[in-house]
C-alpha positions as CSV (number, residue, x, y, z in Angstrom):
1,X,0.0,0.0,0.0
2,X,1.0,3.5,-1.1
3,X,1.1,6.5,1.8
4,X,1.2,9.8,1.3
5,X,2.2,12.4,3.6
6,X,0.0,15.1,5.4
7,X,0.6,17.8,7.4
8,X,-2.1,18.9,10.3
9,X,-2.2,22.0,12.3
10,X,-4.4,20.4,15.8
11,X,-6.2,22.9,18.3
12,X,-4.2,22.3,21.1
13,X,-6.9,20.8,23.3
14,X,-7.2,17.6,20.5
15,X,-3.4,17.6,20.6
16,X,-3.1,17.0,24.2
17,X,-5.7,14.3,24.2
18,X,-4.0,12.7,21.2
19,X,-0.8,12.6,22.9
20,X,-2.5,11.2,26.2
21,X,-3.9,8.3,24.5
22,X,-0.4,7.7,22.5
23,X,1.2,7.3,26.2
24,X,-1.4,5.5,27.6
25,X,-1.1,2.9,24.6
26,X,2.6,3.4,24.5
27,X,2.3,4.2,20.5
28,X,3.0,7.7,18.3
29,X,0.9,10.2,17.9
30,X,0.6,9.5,14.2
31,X,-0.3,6.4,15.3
32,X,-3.3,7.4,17.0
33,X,-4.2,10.4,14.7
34,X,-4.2,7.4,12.3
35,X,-6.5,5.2,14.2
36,X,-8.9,8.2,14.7
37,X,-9.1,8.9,11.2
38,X,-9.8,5.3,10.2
39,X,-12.7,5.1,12.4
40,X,-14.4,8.0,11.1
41,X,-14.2,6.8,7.5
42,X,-16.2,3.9,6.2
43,X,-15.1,0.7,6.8
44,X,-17.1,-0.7,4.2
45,X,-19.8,0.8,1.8
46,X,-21.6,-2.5,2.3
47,X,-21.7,-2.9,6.2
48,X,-25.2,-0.9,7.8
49,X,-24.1,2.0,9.2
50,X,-24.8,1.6,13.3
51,X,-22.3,-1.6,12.4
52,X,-19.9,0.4,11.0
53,X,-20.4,3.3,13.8
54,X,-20.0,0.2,16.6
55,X,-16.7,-1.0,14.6
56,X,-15.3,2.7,14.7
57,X,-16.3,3.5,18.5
58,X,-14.1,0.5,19.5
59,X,-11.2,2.4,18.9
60,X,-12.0,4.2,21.8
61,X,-12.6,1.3,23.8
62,X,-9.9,0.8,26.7
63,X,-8.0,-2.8,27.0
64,X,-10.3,-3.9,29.4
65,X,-12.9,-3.1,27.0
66,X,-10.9,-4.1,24.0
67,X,-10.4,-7.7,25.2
68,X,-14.0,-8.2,26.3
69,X,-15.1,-7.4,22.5
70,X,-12.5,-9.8,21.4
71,X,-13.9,-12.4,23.6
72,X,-17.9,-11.8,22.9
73,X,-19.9,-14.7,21.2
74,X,-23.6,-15.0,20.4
75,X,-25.7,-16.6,23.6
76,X,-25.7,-20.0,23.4
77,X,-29.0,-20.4,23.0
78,X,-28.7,-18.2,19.8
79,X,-25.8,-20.1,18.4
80,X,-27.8,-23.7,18.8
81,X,-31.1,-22.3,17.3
82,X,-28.8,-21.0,14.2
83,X,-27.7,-24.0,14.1
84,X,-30.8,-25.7,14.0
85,X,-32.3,-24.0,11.7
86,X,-29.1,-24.8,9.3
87,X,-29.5,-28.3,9.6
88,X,-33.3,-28.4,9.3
89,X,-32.6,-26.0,5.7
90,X,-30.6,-28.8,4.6
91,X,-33.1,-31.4,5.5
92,X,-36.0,-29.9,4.0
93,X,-35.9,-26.4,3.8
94,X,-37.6,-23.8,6.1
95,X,-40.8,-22.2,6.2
96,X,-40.6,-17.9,5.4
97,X,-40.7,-17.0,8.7
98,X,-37.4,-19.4,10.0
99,X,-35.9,-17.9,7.0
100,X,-35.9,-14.2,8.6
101,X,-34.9,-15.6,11.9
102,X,-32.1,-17.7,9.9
103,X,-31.2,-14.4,8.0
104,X,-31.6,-12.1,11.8
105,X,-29.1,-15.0,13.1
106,X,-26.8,-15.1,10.5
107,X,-26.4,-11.1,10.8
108,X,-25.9,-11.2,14.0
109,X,-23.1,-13.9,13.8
110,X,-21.4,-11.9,11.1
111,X,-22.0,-8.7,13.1
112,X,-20.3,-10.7,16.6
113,X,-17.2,-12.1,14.4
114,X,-16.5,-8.4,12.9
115,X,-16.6,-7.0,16.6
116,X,-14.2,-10.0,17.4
117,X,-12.1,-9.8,14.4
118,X,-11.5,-5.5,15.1
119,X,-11.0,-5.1,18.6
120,X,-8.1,-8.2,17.9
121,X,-6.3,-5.7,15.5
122,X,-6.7,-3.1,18.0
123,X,-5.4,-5.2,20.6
124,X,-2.4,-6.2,18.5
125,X,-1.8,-2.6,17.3
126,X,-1.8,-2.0,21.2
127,X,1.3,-4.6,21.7
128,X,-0.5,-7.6,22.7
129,X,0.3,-10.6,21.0
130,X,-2.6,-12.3,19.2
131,X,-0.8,-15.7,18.0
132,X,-2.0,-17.8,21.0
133,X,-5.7,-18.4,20.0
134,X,-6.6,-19.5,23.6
135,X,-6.0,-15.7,24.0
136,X,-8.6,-14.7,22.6
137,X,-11.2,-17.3,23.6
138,X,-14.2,-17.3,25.5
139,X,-13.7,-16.9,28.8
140,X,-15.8,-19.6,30.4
């Protein structure tokens, strides 16, 4: 990927706050200037945009917060009807209304693995090391 260099003049007020957050994560200022203008442009033109707003605002999110994202999954109870209605569309198909619960199911397990997938690059940018996968999963 290409860069290209910018300069920015920052009220001093977003400065300070921008070089807070760069000591508290023990990155550059760039760094963070980078992350904050990441977040505010679109992710994707296909995701919905409260998704897209949810993906940005975990940039803000502290470690604490971070790793809890990284360690969310649907309920269980979610998970086994999504799966039940998978094997029962194999078997013989479903009826229109298990179709929009399949369909609500499957957004919300797309939605749950984009939170995962985001706040684990924010945790690595951070310095944490991602490569163990019992790292990141669910606490029991």
């Amino acid at each position: 990927m290409t860069t290209q260099d910018v300069t920015l003049s920052l009220p001093a007020p977003l400065y300070q706050k921008l070089k807070a957050r760069a000591e508290q994560t023990q990155r550059s200022i760039e760094a963070e200037v980078l992350d904050a203008l990441v977040a505010s442009v679109s992710v994707s033109d296909r995701l919905p945009s409260d998704l897209e707003a949810s993906l940005a605002q975990l940039t803000y999110l502290n470690d604490a917060a971070l790793w809890q994202a990284a360690r969310s999954t649907m309920l269980p109870e979610q998970s086994e009807h999504l799966e039940e209605l998978h094997l029962k569309q194999q078997r013989e198909g479903l009826s229109a209304q298990e179709q929009a619960e399949n369909q609500k199911l499957l957004a919300l397990y797309r939605e749950t693995i984009l939170v995962r997938a985001r706040a684990a690059v924010l945790l690595k940018q951070r310095g944490y090391d991602m490569s163990d996968p019992a790292v990141v999963a669910p606490l029991p």
